[in-house]
N, C-alpha and C positions, 0 to 999 in steps of 0.2 A: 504493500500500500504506500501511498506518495507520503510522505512526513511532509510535517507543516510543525513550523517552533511556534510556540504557541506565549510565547515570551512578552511578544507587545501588548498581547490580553492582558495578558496577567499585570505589567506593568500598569495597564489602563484602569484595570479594577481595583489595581490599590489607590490610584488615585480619586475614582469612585467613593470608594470606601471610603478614605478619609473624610470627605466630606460629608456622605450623606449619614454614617452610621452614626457622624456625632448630630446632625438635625434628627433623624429618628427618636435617637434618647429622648432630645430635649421634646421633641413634639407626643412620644409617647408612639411612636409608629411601629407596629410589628410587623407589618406587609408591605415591603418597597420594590422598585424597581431600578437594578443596578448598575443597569449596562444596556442601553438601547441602540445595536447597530453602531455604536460609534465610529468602528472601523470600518471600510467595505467589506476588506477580507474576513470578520467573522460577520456577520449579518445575523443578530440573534440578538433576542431580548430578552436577559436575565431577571425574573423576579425570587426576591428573598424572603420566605414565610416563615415566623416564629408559631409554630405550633404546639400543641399540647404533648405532640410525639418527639420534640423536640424541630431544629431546621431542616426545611424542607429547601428546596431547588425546583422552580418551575424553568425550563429552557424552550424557548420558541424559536427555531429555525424560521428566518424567513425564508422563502424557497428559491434557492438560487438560479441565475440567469441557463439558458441552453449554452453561451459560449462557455461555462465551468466544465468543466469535466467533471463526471462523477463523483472517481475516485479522489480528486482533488476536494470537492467541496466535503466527501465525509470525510477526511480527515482534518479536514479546517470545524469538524463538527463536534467530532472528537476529541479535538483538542480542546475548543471552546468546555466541551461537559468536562475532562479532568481536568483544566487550568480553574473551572468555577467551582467545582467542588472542592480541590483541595482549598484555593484561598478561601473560601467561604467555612469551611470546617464542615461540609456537610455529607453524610455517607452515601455512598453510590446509590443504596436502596432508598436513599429520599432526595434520588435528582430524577426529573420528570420529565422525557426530551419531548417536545412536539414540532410538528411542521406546518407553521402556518404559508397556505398558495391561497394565493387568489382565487375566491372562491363567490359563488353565489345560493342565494336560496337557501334553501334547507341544510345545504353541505357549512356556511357556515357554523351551524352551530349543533351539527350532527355528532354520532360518534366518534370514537377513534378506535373502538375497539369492541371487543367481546366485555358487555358492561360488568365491572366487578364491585362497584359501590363504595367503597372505600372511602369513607370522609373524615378528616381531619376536623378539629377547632381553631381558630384565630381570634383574634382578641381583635376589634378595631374602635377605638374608643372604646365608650361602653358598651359595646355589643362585642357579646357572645357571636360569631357566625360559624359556620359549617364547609368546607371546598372539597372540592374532588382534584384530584392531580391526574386522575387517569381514562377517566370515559369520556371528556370533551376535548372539543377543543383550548377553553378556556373553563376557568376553576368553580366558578360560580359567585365570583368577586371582582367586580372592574375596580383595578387599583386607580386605575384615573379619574373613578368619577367619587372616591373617597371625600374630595372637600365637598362635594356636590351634597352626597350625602349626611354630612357634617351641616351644611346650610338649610338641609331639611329640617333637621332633625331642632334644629336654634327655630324655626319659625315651628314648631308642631304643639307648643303647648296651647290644650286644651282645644285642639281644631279636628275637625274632621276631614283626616287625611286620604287622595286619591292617588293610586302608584297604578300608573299604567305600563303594561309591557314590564310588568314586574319583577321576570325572572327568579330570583331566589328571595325576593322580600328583603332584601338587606338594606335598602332605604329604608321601611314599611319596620323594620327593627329600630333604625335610629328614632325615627319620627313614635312610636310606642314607647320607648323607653325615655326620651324626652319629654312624655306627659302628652301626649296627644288624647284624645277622648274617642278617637277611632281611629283605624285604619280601612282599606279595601284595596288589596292587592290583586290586581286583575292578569291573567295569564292564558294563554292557550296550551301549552305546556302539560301534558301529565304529571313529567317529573318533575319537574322547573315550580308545579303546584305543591306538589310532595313536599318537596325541597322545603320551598319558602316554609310550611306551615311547619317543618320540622325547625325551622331557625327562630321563628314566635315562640316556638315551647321551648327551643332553648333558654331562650330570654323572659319566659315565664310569663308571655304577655295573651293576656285572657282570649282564647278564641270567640266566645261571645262579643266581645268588643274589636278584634282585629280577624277581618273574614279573609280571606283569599279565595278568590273565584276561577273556576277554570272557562274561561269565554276568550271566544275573538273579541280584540279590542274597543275592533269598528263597529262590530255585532252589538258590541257592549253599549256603547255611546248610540247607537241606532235606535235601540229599545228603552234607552235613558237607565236611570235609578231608583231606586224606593226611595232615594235620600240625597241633600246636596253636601255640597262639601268647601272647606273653605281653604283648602291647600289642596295642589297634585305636583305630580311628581313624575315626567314623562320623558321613556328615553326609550326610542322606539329603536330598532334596527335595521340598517340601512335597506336592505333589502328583506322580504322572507316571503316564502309561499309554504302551501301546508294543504294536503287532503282534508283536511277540517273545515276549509273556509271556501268564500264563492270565488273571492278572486286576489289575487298576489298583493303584496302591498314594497311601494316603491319610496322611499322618506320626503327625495324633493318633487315628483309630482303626489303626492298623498299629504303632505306635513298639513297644509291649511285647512282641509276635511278634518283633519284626524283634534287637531287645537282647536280647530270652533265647535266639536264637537264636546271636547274637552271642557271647555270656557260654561258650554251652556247647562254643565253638572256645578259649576260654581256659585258663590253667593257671593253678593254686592262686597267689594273688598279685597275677595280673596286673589291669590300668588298662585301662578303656575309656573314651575321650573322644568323647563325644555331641554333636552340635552339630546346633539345628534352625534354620530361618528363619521358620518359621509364627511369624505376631502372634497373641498369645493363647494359644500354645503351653503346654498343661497336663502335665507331666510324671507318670505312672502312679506314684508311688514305692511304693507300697502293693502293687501289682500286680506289679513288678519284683524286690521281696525275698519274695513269697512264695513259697517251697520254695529259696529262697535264704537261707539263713543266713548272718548277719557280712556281707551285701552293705552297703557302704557306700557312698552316693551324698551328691556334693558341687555343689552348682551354685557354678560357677567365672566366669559372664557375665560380674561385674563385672571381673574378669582376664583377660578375653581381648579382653575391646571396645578396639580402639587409640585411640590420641588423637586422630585424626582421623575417628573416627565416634561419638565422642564424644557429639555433640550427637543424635544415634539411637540412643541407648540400648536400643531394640528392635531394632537391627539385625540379630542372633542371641539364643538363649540357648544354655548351656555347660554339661555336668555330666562331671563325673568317677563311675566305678562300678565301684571296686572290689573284687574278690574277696578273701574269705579267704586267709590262708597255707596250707602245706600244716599239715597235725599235724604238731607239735614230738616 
C-alpha cells in the first residue's frame, strides 16, 4: 500500500488542540469539532465526544476526487484514523470512520450498515442526550447547531414550544429542561421518533407535557394543531423524499410554504428560529412578510456558528422571525 507521513496532521491537530481544548473547558463543551478538512490532502472532519464510555472519535471522510487514486486516498485515510487516535488518546474501538459523498434524498440520512443500536450518552449543557457512532451517517447531534440550540432553550421559559423536523429532540431537551411548559417534536422518522422520546426520559421530562409526533411536517402544518404555540424551532433538511409522503420536499423552493405555514401555528409575539444547511441558501424575505405585517426577520448565523466551526462559516445559516404583539 502507498504510505502517506501523516506528520503534518498531527502537527495541525496539536495546534487545534491547543486552542480549542482550553475554550471547551472554559465553555463546558464535551462534543467538539477538531479538525475540518484543513489540509487538502486529509479531507476529513474530526469530531471529539466525551462520553459516559469514556472518548469516542467520530471521523468523516469527505469522498475524494476521481483524479486520487484509490490506494492513495486510503492510506491518506489511514493515516488521518491512527494520527487522530493516538493524539486524541482514544482506543481504536471508539474511532468511528465514515464517508461522507454527495448525496441526495433518503441516502443522506440512510444507513451505513446492518443496524446494531448502540448509543452512547453526552452531556451538552444541561442535557443528558443519547448518539449512535454506527448506523448513520451522522450521530444524532449537529454539533453546529449547538448554540442554536442553547438560544432555544434561553427563550423557552414557560412557552409552548414547536420543533419541526425534529430528529432526535435534542433542541425539544434544551427548551424542556429550560422551563418550557410544552414541547411538540414533530418527525416522520420511526426511529428519529424512538430516539427523541428516548432523550425526554432521559432528561426526565414529563411525556404528558412534551409529545413527539411521528407526521410529515407539511402534512402537519396542512391539518394545523389542537394548540398554538409561542416559540418553534425549524431546521429542515436540504433535501428528502420518503415513501411516506405525497411528494419530495426541496429547502429553497419549499422554505416559504413550509415558515408561513409554521408562523400560522404561532401566537401574536412569538420567535421562530430557522436554520438551513443548503450552501447558497437564499432566504425569500420578500415573500415571507407578504400578508405579514410587523414580520421581523433577523439573520442571526454569525451567532450561532460555534468556535469550533468557525473556520466553515457556511456550515448553516440562522434567522430569527418574529411576529407582531398582540394590539395594545
Amino acid at each position: 500500500m502507498t504510505a502517506v507521513d501523516g506528520e503534518a496532521l498531527r502537527n495541525r491537530l496539536r495546534k487545534n488542540l491547543r486552542a480549542l481544548s482550553r475554550w471547551a473547558r472554559r465553555e463546558g463543551v464535551r462534543c467538539y469539532r477538531v479538525y475540518d478538512a484543513d489540509m487538502p490532502e486529509f479531507a476529513v472532519a474530526l469530531d471529539l465526544y466525551e462520553t459516559n464510555r469514556g472518548r469516542a472519535l467520530h471521523l468523516q471522510e469527505y469522498a475524494p476526487p476521481s483524479s486520487v487514486e484509490p490506494a492513495r486516498a486510503e492510506a491518506r485515510l489511514d493515516a488521518a484514523v491512527t494520527v487522530a487516535g493516538e493524539l486524541l488518546e482514544v482506543p481504536p474501538e471508539r474511532v468511528f470512520v465514515k464517508v461522507r459523498a454527495r448525496q441526495r434524498g433518503a441516502a443522506q440520512y440512510g444507513r451505513q450498515r446492518e443496524e446494531q443500536g448502540e448509543l452512547y450518552e453526552v452531556q451538552e449543557g444541561p442535557c443528558r442526550l443519547l448518539v449512535n457512532f454506527t448506523d448513520y451517517l451522522d450521530t444524532g447531534l449537529f454539533l453546529d447547531h449547538r448554540l442554536a440550540r442553547a438560544r432555544l432553550g434561553a427563550l423557552a421559559l414557560g412557552k409552548r414550544v414547536l420543533n419541526l423536523f425534529a430528529y432526535t429532540a435534542s433542541a425539544s431537551v434544551h427548551a424542556g429542561l429550560q422551563g418550557a411548559r410544552a414541547t411538540t417534536s414533530v418527525d416522520l422518522s420511526r426511529r428519529y421518533c424512538e430516539w427523541a422520546t428516548e432523550n425526554l426520559a432521559l432528561n426526565q421530562l414529563d411525556p404528558r407535557r412534551h409529545a413527539v409526533v411521528r407526521a410529515d411536517v407539511l402534512e402537519f402544518l396542512r391539518h394545523g394543531a389542537p394548540e398554538s404555540f409561542d416559540l418553534a424551532f425549524v431546521d429542515p433538511p436540504t433535501f428528502s423524499n420518503s415513501k411516506s409522503t405525497r411528494a419530495d420536499f426541496e429547502v429553497q423552493r419549499d422554505h416559504v410554504a413550509l415558515l408561513r405555514g409554521a408562523l400560522r401555528l404561532l401566537t401574536p409575539g412569538a420567535t421562530l428560529l430557522f436554520s438551513c444547511n443548503k450552501r447558497r441558501f437564499e432566504l425569500d424575505e420578500a415573500a415571507l412578510r407578504a400578508g405579514r405585517a410587523g414580520l421581523e426577520i433577523a439573520d442571526i448565523t454569525r451567532e450561532t456558528i460555534p468556535r469550533d466551526f468557525a473556520r466553515n462559516q457556511r456550515v448553516h445559516r440562522c434567522w430569527t422571525l418574529r411576529l407582531p404583539g398582540p394590539p395594545a
